[in-house]
C-alpha positions as CSV (number, residue, x, y, z in Angstrom):
1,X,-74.5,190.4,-70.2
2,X,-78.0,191.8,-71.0
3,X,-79.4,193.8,-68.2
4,X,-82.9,192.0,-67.2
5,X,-85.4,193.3,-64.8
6,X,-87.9,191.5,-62.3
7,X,-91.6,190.4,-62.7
8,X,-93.2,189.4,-59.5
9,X,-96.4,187.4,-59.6
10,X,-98.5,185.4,-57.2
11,X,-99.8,182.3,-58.3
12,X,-101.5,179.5,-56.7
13,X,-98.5,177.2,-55.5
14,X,-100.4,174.2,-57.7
15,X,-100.5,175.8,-60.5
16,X,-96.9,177.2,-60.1
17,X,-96.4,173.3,-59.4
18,X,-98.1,172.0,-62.1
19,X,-96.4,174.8,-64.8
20,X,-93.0,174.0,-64.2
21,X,-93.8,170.4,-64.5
22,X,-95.2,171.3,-67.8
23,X,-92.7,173.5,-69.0
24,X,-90.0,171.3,-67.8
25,X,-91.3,168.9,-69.6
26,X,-90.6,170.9,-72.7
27,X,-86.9,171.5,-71.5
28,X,-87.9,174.8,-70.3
29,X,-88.4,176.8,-66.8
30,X,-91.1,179.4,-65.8
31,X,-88.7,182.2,-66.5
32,X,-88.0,180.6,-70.3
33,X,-91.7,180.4,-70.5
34,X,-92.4,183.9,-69.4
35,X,-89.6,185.5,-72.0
36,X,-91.1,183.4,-74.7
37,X,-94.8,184.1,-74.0
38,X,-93.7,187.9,-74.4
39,X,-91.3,188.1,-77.4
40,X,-94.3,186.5,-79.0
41,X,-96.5,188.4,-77.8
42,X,-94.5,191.6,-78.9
43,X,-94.0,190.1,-82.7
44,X,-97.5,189.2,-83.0
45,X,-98.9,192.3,-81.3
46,X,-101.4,190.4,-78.7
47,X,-101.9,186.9,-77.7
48,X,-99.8,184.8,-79.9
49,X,-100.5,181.1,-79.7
50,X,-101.3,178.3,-77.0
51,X,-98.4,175.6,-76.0
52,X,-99.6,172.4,-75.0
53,X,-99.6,168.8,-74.4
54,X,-102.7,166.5,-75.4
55,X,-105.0,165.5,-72.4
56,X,-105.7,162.1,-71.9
57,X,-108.7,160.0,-70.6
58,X,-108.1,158.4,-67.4
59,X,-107.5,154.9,-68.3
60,X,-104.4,156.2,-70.9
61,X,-103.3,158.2,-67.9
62,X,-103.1,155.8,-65.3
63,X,-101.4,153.1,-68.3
64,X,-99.1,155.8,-69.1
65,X,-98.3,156.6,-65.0
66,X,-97.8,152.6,-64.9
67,X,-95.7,152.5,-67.9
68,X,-93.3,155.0,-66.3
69,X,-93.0,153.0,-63.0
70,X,-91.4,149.9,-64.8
71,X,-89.1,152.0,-66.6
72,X,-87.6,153.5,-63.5
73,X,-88.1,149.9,-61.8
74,X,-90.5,151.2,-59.2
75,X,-92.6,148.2,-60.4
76,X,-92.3,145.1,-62.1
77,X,-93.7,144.0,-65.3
78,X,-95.9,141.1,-65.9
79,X,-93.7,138.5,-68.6
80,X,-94.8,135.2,-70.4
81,X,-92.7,133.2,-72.1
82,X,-94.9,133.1,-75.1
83,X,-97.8,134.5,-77.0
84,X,-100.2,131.5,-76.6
85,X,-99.6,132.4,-72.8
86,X,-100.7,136.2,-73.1
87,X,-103.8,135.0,-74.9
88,X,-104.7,132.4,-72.8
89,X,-104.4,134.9,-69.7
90,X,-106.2,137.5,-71.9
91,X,-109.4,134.7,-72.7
92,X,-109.4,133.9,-69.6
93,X,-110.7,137.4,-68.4
């Protein structure tokens, strides 16, 4: 096994939060993140590229948040039992 050493580094526990929901997102930890950042860094000689996820406004966010709540059944989704229904409901409004 490859020898390793230690980095320490103090970070503001939300943004140590909010990275490794980021990175884990990618399938990746803070440590993964770290090693990649600087084998990059070394091949490119400086600051090699910016990893990231598109923002959103709030109204995508808050339909995407929503979205992931029925599909772990934390909430239930509004049904119709046809089209005419949806667009009746949707006129309505």
């Amino acid at each position: 096994m490859a020898k390793t050493a230690n980095i320490n580094v103090r970070v503001d526990p939300e943004i140590k939060s909010s990275a490794e929901k980021l990175f884990s997102s990618f399938g990746i930890t803070i440590t993964d993140a770290i090693n990649i950042f600087l084998n990059k860094s070394i091949m490119e000689g400086g600051l090699p590229f910016e990893m990231k996820q598109p923002r959103y406004n709030l109204e995508t966010e808050a339909a995407l948040r929503e979205a992931r709540a029925i599909m772990e059944g934390k909430m239930h989704a509004k049904s119709y039992p046809n089209a005419r229904a949806l667009f009746e409901e949707l006129d309505g409004e």
